[in-house]
PASEBA-1860 file (N, C-alpha, C; in nm, 3 decimals):
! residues 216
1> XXXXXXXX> 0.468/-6.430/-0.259/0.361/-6.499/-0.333/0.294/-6.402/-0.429 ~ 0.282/-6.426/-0.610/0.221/-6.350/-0.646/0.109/-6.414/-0.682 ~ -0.007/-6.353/-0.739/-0.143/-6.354/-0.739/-0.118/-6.481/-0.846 ~ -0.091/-6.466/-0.943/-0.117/-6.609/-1.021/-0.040/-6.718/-0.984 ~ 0.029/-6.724/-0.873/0.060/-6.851/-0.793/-0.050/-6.906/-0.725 ~ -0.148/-6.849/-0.723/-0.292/-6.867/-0.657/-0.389/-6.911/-0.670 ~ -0.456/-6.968/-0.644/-0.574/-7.085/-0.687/-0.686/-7.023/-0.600 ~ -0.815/-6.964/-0.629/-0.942/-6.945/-0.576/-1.035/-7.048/-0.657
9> XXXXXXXX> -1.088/-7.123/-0.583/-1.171/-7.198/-0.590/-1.320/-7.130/-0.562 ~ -1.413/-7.156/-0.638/-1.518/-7.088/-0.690/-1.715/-7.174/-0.639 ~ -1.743/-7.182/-0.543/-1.856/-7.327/-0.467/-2.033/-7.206/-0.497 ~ -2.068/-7.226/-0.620/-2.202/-7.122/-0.631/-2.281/-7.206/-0.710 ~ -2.392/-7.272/-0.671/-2.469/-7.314/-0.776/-2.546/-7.179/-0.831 ~ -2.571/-7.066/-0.818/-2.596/-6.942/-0.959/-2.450/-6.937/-1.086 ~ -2.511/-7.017/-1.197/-2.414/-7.002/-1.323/-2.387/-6.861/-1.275 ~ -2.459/-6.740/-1.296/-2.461/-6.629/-1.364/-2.343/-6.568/-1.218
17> XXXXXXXX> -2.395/-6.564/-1.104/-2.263/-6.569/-1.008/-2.116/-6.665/-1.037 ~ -2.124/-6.727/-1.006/-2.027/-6.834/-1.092/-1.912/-6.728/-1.176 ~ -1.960/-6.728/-1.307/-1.918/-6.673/-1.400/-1.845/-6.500/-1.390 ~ -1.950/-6.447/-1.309/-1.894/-6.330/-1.290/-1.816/-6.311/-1.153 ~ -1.774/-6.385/-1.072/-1.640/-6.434/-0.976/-1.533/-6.461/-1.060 ~ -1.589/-6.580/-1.130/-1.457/-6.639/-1.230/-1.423/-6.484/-1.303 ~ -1.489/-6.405/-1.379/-1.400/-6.306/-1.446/-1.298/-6.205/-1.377 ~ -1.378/-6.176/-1.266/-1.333/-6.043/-1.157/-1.233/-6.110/-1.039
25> XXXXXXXX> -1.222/-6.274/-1.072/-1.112/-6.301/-0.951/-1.000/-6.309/-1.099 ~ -1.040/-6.368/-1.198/-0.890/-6.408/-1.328/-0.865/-6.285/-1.365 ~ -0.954/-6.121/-1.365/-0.871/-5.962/-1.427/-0.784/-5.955/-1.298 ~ -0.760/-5.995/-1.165/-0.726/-5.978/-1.050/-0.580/-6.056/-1.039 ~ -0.566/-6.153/-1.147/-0.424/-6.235/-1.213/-0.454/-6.370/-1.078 ~ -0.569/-6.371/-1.038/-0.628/-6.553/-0.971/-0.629/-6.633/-1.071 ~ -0.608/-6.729/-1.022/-0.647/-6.883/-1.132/-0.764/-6.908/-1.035 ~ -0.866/-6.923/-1.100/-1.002/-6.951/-1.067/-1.043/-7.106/-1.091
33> XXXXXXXX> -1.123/-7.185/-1.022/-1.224/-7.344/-1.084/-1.348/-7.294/-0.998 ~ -1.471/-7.338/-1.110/-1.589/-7.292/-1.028/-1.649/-7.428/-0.994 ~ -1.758/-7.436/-0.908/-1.829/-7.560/-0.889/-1.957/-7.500/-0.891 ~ -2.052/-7.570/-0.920/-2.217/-7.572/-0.872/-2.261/-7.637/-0.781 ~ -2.161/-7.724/-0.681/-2.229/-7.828/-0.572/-2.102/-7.841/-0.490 ~ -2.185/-7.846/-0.343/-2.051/-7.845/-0.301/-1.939/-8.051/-0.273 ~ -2.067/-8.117/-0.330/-2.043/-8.224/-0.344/-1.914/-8.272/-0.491 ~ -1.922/-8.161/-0.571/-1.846/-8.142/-0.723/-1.752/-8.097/-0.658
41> XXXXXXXX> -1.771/-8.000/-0.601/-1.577/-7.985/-0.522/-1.515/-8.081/-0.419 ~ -1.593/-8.111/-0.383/-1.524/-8.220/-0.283/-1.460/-8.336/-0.381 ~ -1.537/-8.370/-0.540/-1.469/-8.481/-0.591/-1.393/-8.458/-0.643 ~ -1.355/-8.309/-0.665/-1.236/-8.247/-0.767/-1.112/-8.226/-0.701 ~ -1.142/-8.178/-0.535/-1.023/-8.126/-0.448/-0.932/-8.209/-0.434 ~ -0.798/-8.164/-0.393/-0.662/-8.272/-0.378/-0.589/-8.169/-0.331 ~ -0.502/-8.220/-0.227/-0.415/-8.139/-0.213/-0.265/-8.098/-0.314 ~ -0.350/-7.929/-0.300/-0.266/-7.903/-0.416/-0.156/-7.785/-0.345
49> XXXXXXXX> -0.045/-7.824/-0.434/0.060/-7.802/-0.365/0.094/-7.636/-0.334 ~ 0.010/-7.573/-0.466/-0.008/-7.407/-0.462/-0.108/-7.381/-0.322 ~ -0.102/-7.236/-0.331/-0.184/-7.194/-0.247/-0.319/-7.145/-0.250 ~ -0.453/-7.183/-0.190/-0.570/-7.172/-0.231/-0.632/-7.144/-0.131 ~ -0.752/-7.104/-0.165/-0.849/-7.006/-0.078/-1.025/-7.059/-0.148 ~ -1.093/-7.092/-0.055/-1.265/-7.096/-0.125/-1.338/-7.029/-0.098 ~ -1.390/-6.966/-0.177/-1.545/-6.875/-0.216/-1.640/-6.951/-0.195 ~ -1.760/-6.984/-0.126/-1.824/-7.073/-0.094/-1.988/-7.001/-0.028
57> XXXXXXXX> -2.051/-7.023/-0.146/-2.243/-6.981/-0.153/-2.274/-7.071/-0.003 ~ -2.356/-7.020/0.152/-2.388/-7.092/0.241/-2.498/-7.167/0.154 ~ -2.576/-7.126/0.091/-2.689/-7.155/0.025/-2.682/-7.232/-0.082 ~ -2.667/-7.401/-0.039/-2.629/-7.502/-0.154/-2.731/-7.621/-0.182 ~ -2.766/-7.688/-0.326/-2.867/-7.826/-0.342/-2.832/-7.909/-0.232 ~ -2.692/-7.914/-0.223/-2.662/-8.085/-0.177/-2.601/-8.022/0.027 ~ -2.476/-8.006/0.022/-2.423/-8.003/0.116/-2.435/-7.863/0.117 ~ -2.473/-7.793/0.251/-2.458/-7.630/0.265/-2.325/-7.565/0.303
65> XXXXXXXX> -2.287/-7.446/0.274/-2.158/-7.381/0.292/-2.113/-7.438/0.399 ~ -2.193/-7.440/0.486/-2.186/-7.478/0.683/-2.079/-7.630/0.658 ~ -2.195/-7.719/0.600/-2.146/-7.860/0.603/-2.012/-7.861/0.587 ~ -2.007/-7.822/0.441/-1.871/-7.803/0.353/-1.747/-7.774/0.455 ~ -1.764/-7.677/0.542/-1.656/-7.594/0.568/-1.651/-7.717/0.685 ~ -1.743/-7.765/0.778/-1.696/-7.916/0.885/-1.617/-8.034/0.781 ~ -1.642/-8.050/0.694/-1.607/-8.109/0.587/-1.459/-8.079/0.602 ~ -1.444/-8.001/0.573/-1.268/-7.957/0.505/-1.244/-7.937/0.661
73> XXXXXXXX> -1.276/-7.916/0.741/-1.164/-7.903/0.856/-1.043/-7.808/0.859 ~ -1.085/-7.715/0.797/-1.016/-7.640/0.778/-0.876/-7.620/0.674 ~ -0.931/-7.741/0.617/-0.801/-7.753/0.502/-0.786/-7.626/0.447 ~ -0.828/-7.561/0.394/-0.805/-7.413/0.357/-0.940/-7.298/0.388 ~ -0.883/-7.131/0.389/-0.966/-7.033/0.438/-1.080/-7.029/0.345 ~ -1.181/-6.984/0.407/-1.314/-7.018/0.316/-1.358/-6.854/0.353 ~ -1.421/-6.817/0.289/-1.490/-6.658/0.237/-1.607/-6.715/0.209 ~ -1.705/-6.674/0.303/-1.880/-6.716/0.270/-1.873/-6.577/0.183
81> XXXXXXXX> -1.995/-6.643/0.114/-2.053/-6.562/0.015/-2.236/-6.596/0.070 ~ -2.323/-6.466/0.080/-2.470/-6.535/0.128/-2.559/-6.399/0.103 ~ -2.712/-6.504/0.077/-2.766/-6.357/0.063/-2.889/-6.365/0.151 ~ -2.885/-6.432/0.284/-2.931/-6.492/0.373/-2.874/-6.490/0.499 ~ -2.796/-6.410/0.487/-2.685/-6.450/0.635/-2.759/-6.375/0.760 ~ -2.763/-6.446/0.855/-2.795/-6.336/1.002/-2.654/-6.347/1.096 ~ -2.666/-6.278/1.226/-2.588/-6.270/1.310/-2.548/-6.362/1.347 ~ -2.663/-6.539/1.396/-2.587/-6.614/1.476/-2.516/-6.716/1.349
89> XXXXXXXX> -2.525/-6.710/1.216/-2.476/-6.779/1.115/-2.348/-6.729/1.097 ~ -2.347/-6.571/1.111/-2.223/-6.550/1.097/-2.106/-6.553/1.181 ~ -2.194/-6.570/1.309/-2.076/-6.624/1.444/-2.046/-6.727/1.394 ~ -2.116/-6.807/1.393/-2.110/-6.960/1.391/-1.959/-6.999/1.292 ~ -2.020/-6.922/1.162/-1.864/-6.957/1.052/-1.725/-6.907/1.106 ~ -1.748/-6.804/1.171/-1.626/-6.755/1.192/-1.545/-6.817/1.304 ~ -1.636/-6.871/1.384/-1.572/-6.927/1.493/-1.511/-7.065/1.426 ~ -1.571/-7.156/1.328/-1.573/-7.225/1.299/-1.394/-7.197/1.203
97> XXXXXXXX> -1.368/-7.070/1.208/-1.242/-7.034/1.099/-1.272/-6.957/0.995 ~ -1.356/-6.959/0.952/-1.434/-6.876/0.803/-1.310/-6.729/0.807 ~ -1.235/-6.668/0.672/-1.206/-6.557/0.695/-1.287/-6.465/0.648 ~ -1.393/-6.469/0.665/-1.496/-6.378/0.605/-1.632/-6.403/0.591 ~ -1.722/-6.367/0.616/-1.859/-6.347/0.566/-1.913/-6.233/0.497 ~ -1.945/-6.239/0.359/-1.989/-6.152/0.266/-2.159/-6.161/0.228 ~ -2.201/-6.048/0.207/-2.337/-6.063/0.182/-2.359/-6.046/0.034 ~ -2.410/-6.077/-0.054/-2.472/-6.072/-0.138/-2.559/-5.938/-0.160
105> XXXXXXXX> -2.557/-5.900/-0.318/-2.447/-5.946/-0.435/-2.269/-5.849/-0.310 ~ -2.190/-5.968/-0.358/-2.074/-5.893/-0.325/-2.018/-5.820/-0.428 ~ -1.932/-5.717/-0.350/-1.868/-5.572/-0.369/-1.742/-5.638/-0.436 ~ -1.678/-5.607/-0.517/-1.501/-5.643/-0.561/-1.459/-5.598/-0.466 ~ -1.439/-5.490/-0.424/-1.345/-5.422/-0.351/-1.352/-5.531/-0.231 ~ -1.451/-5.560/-0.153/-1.492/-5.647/-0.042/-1.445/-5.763/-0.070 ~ -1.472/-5.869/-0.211/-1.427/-5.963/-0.235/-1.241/-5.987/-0.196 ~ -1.200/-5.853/-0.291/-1.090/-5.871/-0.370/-0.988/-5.878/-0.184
113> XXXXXXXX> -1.015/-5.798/-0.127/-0.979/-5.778/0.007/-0.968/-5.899/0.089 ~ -1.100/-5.929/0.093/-1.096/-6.091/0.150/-1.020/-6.205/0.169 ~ -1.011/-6.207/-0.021/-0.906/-6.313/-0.031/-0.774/-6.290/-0.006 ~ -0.718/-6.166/-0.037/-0.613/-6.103/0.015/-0.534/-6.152/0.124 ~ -0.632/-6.106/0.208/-0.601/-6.150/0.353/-0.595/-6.310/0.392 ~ -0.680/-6.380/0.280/-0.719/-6.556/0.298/-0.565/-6.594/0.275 ~ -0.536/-6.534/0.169/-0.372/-6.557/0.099/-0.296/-6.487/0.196 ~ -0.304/-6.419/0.232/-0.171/-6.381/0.357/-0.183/-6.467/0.472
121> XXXXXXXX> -0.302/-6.525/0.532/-0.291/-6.650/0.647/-0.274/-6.764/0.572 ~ -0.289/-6.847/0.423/-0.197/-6.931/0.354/-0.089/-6.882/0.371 ~ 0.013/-6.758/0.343/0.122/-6.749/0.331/0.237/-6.791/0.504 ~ 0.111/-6.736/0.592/0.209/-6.760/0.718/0.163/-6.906/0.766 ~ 0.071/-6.968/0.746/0.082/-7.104/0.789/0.184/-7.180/0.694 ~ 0.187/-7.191/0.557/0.308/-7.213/0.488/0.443/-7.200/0.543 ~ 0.446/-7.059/0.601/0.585/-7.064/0.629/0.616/-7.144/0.768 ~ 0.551/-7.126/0.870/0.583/-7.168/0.986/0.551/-7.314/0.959
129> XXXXXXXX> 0.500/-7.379/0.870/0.536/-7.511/0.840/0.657/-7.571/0.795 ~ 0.699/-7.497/0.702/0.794/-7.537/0.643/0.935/-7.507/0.758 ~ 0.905/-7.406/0.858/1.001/-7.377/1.006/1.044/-7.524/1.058 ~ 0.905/-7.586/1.099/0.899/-7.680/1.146/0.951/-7.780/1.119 ~ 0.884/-7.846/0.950/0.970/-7.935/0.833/1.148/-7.899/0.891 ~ 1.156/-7.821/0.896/1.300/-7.766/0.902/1.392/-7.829/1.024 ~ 1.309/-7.801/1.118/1.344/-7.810/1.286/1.360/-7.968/1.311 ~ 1.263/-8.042/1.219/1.252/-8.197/1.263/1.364/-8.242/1.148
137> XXXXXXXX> 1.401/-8.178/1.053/1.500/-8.196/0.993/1.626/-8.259/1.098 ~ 1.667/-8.149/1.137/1.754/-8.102/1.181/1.774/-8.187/1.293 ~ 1.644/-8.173/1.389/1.609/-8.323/1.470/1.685/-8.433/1.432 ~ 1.609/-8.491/1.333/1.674/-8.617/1.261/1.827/-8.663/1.253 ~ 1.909/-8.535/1.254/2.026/-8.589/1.312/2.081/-8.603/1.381 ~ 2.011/-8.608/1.512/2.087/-8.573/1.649/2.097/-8.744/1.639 ~ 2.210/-8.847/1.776/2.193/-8.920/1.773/2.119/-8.967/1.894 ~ 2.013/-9.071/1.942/1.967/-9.052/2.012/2.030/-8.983/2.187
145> XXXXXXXX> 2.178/-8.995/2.183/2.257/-8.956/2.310/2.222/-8.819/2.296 ~ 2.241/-8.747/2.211/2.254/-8.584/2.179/2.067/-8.545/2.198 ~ 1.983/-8.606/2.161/1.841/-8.606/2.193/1.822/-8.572/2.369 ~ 1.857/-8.702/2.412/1.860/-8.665/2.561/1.945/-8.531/2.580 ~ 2.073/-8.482/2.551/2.129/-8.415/2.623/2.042/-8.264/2.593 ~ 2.009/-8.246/2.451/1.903/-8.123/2.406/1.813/-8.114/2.496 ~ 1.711/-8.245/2.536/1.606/-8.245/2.634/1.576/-8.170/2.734 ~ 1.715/-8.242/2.821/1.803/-8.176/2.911/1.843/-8.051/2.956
153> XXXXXXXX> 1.918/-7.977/2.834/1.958/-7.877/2.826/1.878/-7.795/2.827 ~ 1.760/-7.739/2.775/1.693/-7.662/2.738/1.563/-7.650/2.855 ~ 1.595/-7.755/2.956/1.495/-7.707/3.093/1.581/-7.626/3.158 ~ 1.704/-7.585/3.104/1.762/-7.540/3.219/1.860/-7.568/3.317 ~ 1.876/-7.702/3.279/1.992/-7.752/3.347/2.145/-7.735/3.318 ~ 2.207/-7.701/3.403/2.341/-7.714/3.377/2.455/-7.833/3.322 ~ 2.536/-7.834/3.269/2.663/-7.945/3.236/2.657/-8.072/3.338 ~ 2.700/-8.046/3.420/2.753/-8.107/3.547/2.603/-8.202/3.583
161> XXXXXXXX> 2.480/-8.113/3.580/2.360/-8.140/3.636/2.361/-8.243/3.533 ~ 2.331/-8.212/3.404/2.318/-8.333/3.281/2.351/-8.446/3.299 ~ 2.495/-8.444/3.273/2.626/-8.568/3.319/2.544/-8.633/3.427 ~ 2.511/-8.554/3.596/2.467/-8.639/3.628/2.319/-8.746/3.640 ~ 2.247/-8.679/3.549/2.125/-8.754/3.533/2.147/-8.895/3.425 ~ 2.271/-8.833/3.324/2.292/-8.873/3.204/2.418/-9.009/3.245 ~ 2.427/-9.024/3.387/2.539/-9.090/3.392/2.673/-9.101/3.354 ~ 2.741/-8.969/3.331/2.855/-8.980/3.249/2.926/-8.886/3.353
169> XXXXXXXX> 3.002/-8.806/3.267/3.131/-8.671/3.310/3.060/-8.525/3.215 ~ 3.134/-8.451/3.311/3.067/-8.323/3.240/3.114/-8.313/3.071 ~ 3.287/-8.331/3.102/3.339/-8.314/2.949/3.277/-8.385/2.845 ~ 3.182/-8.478/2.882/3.128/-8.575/2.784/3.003/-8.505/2.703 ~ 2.935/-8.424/2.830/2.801/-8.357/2.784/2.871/-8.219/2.695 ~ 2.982/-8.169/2.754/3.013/-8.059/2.685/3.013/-8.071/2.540 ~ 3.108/-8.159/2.500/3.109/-8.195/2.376/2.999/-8.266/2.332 ~ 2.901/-8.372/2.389/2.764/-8.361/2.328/2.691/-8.249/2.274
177> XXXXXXXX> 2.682/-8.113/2.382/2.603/-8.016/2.387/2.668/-7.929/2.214 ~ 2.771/-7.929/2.236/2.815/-7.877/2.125/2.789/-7.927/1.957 ~ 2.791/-8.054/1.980/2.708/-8.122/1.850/2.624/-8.078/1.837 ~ 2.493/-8.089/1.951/2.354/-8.063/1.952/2.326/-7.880/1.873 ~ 2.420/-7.780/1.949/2.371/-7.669/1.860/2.450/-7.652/1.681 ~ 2.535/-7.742/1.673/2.591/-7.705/1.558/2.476/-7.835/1.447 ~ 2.428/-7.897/1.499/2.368/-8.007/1.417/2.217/-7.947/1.379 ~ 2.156/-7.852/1.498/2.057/-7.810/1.526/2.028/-7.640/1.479
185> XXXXXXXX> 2.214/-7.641/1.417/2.216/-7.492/1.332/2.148/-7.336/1.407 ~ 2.225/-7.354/1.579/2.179/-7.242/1.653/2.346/-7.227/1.723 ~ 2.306/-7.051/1.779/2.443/-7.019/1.796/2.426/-6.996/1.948 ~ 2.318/-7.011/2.014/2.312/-6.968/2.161/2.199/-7.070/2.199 ~ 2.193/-7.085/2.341/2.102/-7.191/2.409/1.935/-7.106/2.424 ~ 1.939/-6.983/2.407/1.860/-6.891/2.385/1.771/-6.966/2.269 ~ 1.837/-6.980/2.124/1.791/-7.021/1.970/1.740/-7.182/2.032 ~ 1.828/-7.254/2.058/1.798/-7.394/2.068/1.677/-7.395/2.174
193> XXXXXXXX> 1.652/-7.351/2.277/1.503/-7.316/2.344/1.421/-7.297/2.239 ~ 1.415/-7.198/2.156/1.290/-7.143/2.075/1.265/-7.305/2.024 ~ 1.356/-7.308/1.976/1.337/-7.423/1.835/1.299/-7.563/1.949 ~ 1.357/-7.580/2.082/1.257/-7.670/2.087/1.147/-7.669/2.104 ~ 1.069/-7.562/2.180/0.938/-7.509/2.238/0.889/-7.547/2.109 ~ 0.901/-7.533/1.961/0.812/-7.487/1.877/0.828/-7.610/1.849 ~ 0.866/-7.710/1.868/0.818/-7.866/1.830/0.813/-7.956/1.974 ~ 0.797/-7.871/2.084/0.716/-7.949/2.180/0.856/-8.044/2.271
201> XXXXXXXX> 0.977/-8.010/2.224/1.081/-8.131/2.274/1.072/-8.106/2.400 ~ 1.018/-8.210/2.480/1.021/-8.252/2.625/0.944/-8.169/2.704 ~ 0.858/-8.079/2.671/0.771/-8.023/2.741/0.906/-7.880/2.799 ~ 0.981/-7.845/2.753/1.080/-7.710/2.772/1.013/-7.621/2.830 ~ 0.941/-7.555/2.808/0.870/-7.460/2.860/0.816/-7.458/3.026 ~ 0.699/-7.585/3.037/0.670/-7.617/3.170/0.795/-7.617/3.234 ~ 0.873/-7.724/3.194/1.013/-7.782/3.290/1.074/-7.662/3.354 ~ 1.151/-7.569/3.247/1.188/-7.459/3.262/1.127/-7.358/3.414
209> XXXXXXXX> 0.987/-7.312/3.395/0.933/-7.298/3.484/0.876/-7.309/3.602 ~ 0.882/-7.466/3.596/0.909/-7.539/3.749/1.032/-7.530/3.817 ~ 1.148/-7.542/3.715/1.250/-7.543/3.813/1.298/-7.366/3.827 ~ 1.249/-7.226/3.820/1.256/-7.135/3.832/1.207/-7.126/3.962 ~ 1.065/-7.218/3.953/1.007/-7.128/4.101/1.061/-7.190/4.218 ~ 1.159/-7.341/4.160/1.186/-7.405/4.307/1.292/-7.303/4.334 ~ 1.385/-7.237/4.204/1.475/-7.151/4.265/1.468/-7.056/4.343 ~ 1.326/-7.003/4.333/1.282/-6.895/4.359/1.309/-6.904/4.530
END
């Protein structure tokens, strides 16, 4: 991701702040939009398909930084900006997700850092989304028979064990099972675990672990 793939969004009713963000985030190669309310950004925002980060004054006419940020739900990382901030305000944002609380007037170096980091947790939620996008892809072609047998497979159960829950013959699951990792684009039952854990297929994980300790 380079910097002018980047969108900082700009929430200060001070023009004179405002303005001097907008210059020192655009010499920084940001694409900057400023607002004066945090009610003006809310009518402007859309999900946009680049990656973005908000600068956001706690200290607002209409809706306060606070509101704003329950507002978005976290749709993207927010960097308070305040020249008012105490200790339990600044718990409060951060717990709330905030990647930052800055005091007023802010530092570049402090700013420039901030967002940095706002854009590197855009960059890894991006990716492990698009993992996912990927995984349910891939999902999508199993046929529902090969669904069950993945289910299956990945608590731990053996061939034979499958077949018999699955009502069939082992040779039947074998060659199911074999669809399932070539459809599912993994080369070991090791890969096909990860990939289901990370979309939740059949609860893998628990299952797995129950039937360890009956082995036990």
């Amino acid at each position: 991701m380079t910097d002018s793939d980047s969108l900082v969004f700009v929430v200060d009713d001070d023009d004179s702040v405002r303005r001097a963000l907008a210059r020192l985030l655009q010499s920084a190669g940001y694409r900057v939009e400023t607002f004066d309310s945090a009610r003006a950004f809310l009518d402007r925002i859309r999900a946009d398909r680049c990656p973005a980060c908000l600068v956001l004054d706690i200290q607002l006419p209409d809706l306060n930084g606070l509101e704003l940020q329950r507002e978005l739900n976290a749709a993207l990382p927010i960097i308070f900006i305040t020249g008012y901030g105490d200790i339990p305000m600044t718990v409060g944002a951060m717990k709330a997700g905030a990647t930052d609380v800055l005091p007023k007037p802010v530092r570049d170096t402090d700013l420039l850092r901030a967002i940095g980091q706002a854009f590197e947790c855009v960059a890894q939620t991006r990716a492990v989304r698009r993992e996912l996008d990927a995984i349910r892809m891939r999902l999508g072609r199993l046929t529902p028979r090969e669904r069950e047998v993945m289910a299956l497979v990945v608590t731990g159960r053996l061939n034979k064990q499958v077949a018999g829950e699955l009502g069939t013959v082992e040779k039947t699951i074998k060659a199911h099972r074999a669809r399932v990792m070539a459809k599912m684009e993994v080369s070991s039952l090791a890969e096909l675990v990860r990939v289901a854990d990370k979309v939740g297929l059949g609860g893998a994980a628990e299952t797995r672990a129950s039937h360890q300790a009956a082995a036990i």
